[in-house]
MISEKOL-744342 format. One record per residue: residue number from 1; residue in one letter; x, y, z of N, C-alpha, C in turn. Coordinates in nm, 2 decimals. Layout:
! residues N
+-----+----+--------+--------+--------+--------+--------+--------+--------+--------+--------+
|   i | aa |     nX |     nY |     nZ |    caX |    caY |    caZ |     cX |     cY |     cZ |
+-----+----+--------+--------+--------+--------+--------+--------+--------+--------+--------+
| NUM |  A |      X |      Y |      Z |      X |      Y |      Z |      X |      Y |      Z |
...
+-----+----+--------+--------+--------+--------+--------+--------+--------+--------+--------+
This chain:
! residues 108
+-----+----+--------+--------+--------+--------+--------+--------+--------+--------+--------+
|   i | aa |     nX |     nY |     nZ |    caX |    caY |    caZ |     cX |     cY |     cZ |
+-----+----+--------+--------+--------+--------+--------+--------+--------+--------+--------+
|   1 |  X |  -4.84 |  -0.66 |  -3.98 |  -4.79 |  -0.52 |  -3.96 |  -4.80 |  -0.48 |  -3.82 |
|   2 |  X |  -4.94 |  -0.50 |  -3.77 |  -4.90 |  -0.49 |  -3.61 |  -4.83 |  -0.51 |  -3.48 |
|   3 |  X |  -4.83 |  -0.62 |  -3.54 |  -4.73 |  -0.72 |  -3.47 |  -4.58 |  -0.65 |  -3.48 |
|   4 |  X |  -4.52 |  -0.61 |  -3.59 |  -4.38 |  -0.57 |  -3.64 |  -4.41 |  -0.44 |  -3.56 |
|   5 |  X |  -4.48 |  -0.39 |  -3.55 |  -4.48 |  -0.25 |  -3.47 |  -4.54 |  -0.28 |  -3.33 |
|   6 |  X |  -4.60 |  -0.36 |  -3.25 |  -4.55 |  -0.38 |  -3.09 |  -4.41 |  -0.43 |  -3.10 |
|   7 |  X |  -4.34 |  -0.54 |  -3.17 |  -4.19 |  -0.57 |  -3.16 |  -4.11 |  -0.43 |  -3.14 |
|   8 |  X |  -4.15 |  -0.34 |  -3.24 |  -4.03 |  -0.23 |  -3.27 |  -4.07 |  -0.15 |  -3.17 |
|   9 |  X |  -4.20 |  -0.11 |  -3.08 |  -4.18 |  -0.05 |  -2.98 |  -4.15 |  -0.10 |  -2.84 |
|  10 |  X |  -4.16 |  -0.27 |  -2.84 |  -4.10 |  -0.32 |  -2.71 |  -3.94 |  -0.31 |  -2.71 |
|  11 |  X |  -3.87 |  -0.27 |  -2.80 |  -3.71 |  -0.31 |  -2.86 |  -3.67 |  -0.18 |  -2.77 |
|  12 |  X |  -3.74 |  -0.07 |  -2.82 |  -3.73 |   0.01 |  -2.79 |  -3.75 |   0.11 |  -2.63 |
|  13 |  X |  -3.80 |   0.02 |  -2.61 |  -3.87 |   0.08 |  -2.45 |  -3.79 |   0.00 |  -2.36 |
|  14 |  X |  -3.75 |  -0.12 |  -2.40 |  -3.63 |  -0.23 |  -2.34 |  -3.46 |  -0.18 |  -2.34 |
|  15 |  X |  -3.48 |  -0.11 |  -2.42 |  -3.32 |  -0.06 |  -2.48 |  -3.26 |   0.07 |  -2.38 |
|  16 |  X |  -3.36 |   0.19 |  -2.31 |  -3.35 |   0.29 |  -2.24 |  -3.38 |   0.22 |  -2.12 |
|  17 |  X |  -3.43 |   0.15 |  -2.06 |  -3.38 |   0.08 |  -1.92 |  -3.31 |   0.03 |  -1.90 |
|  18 |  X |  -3.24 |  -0.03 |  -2.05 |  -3.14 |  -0.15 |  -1.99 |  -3.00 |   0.01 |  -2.00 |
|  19 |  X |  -3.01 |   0.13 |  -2.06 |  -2.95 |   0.21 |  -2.02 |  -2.93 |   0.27 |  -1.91 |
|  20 |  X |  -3.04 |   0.25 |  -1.84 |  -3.08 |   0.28 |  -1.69 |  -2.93 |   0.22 |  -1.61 |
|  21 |  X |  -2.99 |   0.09 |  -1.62 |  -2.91 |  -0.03 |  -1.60 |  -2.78 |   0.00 |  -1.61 |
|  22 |  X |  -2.74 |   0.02 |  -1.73 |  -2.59 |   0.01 |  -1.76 |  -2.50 |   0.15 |  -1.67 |
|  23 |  X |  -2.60 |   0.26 |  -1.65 |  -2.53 |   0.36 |  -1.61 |  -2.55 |   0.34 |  -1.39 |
|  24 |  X |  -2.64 |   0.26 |  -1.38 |  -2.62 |   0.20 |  -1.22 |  -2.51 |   0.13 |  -1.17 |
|  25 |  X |  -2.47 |   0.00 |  -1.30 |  -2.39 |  -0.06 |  -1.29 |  -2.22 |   0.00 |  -1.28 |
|  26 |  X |  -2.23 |   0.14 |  -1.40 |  -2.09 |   0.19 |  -1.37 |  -2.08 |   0.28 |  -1.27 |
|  27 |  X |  -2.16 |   0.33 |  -1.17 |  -2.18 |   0.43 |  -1.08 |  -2.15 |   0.31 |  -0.94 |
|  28 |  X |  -2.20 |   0.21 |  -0.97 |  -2.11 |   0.15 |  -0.85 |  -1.99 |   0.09 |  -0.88 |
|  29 |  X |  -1.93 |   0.03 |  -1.04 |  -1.82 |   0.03 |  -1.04 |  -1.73 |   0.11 |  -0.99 |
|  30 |  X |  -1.77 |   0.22 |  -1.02 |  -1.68 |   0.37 |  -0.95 |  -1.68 |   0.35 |  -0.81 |
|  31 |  X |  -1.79 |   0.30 |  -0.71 |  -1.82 |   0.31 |  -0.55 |  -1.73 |   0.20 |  -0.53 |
|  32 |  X |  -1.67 |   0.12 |  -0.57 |  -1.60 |  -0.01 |  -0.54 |  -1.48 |   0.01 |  -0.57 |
|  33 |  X |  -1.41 |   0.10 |  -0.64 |  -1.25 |   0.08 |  -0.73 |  -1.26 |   0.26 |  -0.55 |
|  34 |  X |  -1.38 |   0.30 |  -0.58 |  -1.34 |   0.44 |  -0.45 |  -1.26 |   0.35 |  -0.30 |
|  35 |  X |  -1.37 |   0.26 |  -0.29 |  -1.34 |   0.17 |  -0.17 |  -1.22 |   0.11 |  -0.15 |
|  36 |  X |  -1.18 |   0.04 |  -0.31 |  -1.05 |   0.00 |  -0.28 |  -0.93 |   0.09 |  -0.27 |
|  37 |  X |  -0.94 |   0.24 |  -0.37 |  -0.82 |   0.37 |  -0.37 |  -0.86 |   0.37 |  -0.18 |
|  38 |  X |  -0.94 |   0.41 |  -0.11 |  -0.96 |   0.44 |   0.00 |  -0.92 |   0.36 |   0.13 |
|  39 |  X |  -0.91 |   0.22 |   0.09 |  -0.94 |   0.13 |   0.23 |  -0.78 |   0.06 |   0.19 |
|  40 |  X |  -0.76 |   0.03 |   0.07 |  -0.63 |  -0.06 |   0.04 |  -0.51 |   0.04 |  -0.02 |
|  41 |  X |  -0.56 |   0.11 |  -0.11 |  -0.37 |   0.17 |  -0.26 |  -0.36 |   0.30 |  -0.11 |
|  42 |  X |  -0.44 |   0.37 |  -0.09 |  -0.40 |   0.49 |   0.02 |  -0.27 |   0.47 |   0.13 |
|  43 |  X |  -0.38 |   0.36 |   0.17 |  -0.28 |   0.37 |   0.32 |  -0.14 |   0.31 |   0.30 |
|  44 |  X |  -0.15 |   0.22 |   0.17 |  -0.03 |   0.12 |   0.17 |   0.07 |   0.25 |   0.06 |
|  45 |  X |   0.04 |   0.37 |  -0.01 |   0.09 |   0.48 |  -0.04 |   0.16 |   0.52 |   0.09 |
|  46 |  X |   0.07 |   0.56 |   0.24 |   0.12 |   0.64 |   0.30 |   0.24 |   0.54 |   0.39 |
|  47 |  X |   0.22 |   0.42 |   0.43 |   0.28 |   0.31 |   0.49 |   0.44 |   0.35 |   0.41 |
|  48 |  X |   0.44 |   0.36 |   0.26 |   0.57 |   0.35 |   0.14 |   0.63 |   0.48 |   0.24 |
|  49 |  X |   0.55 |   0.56 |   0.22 |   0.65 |   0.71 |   0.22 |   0.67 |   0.72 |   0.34 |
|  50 |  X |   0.60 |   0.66 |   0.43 |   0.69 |   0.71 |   0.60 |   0.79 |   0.61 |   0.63 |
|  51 |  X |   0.80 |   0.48 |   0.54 |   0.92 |   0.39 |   0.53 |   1.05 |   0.48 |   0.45 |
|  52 |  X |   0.99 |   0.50 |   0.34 |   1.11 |   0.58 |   0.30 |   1.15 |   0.74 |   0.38 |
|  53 |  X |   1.10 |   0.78 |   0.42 |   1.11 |   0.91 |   0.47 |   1.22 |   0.84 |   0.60 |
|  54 |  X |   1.16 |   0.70 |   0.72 |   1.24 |   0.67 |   0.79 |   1.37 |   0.64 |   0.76 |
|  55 |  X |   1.45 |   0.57 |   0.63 |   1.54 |   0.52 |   0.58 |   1.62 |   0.63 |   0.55 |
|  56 |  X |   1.57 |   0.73 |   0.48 |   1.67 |   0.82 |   0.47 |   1.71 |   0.93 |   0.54 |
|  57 |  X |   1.60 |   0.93 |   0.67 |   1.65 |   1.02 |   0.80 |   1.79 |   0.91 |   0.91 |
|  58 |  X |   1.82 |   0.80 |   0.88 |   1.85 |   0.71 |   0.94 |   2.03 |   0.78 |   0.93 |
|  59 |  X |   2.08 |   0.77 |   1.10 |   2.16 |   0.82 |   1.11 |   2.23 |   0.75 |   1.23 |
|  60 |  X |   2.38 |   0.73 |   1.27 |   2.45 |   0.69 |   1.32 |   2.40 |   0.67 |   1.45 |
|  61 |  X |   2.40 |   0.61 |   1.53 |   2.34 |   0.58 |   1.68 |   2.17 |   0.50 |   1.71 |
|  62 |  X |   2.11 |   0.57 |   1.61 |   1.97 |   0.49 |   1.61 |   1.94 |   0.39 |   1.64 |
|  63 |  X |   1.82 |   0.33 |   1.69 |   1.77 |   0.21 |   1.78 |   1.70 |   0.16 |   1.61 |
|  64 |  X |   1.74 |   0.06 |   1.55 |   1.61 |  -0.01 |   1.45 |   1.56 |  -0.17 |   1.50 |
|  65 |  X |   1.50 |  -0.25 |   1.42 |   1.47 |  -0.34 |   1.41 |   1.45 |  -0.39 |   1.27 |
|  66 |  X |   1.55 |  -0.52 |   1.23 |   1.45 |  -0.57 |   1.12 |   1.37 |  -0.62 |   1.08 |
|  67 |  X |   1.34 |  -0.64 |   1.01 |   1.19 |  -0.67 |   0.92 |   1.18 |  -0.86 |   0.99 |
|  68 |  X |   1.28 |  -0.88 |   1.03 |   1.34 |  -1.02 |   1.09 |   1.32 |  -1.03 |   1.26 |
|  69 |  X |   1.31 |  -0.94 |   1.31 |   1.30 |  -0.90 |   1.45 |   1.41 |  -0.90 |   1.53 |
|  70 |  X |   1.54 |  -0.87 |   1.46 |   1.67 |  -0.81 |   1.55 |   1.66 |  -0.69 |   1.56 |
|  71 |  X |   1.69 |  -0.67 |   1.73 |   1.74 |  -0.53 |   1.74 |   1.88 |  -0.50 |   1.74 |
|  72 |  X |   1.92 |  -0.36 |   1.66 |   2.04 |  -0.30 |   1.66 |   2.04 |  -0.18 |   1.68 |
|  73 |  X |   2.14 |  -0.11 |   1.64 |   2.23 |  -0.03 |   1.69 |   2.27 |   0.00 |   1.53 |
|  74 |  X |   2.28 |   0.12 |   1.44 |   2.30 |   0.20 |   1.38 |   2.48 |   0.24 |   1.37 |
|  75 |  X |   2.57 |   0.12 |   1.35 |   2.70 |   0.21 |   1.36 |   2.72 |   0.30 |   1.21 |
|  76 |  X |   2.70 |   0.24 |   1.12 |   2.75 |   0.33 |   1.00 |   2.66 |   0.28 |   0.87 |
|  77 |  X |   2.64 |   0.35 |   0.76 |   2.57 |   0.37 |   0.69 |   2.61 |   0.44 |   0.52 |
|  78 |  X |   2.60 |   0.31 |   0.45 |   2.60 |   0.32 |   0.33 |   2.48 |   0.37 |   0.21 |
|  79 |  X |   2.47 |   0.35 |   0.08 |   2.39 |   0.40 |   0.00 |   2.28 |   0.30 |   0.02 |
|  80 |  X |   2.31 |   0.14 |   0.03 |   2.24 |   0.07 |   0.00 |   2.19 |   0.01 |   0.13 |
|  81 |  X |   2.29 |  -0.01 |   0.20 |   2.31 |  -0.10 |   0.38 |   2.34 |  -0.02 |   0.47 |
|  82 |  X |   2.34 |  -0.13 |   0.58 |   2.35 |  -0.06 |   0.69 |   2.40 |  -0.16 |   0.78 |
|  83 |  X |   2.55 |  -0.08 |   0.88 |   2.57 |  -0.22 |   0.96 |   2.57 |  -0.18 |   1.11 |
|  84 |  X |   2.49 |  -0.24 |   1.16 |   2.41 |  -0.30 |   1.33 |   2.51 |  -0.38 |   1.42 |
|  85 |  X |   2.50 |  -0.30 |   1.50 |   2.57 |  -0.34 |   1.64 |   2.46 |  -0.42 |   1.69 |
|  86 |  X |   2.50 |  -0.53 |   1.72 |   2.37 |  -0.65 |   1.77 |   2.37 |  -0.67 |   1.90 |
|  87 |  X |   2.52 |  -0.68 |   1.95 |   2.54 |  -0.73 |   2.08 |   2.70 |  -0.69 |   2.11 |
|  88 |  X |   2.74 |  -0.68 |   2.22 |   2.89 |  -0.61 |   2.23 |   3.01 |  -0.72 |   2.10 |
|  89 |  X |   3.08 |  -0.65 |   2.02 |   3.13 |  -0.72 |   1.93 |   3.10 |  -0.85 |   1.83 |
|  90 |  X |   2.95 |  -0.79 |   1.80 |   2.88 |  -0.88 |   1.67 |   2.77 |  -0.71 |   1.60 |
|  91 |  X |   2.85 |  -0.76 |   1.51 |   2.79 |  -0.66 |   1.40 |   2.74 |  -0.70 |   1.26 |
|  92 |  X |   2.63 |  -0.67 |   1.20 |   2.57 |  -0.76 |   1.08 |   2.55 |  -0.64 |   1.00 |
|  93 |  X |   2.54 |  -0.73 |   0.87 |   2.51 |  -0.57 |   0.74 |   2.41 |  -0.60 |   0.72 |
|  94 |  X |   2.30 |  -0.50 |   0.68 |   2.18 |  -0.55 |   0.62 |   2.13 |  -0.45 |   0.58 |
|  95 |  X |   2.03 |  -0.45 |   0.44 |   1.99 |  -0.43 |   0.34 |   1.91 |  -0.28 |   0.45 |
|  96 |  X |   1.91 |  -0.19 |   0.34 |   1.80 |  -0.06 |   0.40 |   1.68 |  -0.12 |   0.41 |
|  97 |  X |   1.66 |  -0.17 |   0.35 |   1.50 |  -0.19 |   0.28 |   1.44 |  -0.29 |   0.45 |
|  98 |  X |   1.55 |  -0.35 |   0.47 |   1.49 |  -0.44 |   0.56 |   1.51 |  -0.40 |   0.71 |
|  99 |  X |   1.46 |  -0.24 |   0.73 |   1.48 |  -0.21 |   0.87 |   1.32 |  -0.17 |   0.89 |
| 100 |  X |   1.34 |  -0.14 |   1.01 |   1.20 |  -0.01 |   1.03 |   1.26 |   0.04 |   1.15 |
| 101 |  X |   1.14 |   0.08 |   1.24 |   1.20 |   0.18 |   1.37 |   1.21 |   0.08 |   1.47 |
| 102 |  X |   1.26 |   0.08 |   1.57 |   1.25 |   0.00 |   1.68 |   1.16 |   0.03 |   1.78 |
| 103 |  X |   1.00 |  -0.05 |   1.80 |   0.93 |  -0.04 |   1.89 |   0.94 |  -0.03 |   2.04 |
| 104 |  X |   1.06 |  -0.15 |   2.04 |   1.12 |  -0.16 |   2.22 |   1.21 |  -0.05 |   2.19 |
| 105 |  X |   1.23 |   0.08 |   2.26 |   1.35 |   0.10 |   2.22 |   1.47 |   0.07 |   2.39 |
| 106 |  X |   1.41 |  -0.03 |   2.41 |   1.48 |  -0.09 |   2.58 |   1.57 |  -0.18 |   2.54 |
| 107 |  X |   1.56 |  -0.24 |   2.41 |   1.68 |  -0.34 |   2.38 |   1.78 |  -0.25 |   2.31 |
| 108 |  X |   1.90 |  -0.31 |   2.27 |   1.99 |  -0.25 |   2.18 |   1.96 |  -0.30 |   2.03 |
+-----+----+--------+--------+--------+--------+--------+--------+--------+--------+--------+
């Protein structure tokens, strides 16, 4: 009988630490999923919207670059494309998605 009753009170005194335990473990799972909303999903959030915000301000004459490293020239502009003056009398269509801003803006 003694015995059965140190068992039932070690069960028991082991079972609220390991609560301890379990609620340390989720307090840093929370510090880790923070780190990643913070250091990784944020900035690649804000990276999306100043891409799209660029794409749809995009207007006739503009200096871009694609995602390919041509620079153009902005002659006219569709829903979906866009077609680039590359070089005097070569002009190419290409996808919105695949532009950004032009860093050099010294080339065409």
């Amino acid at each position: 009988m003694n015995l059965m009753m140190i068992l039932l009170q070690e069960g028991t005194s082991s079972g609220s630490g390991g609560g301890f335990a379990a609620g340390g473990q989720f307090i840093f799972l929370i510090g880790i999923l923070a780190v990643f909303y913070f250091f990784m999903i944020r900035p690649q959030q804000k990276r999306a919207k100043a891409d799209r915000i660029f794409r749809e301000n995009l207007k006739k004459g503009d200096k871009v670059m694609t995602i390919g490293g041509i620079y153009g020239k902005v002659v006219s502009i569709d829903d979906q494309s866009v077609l680039l003056q590359v070089d005097d009398n070569v002009k190419i269509r290409i996808d919105k998605t695949a532009l950004k801003p032009a860093a050099n803006t010294e080339n065409k």
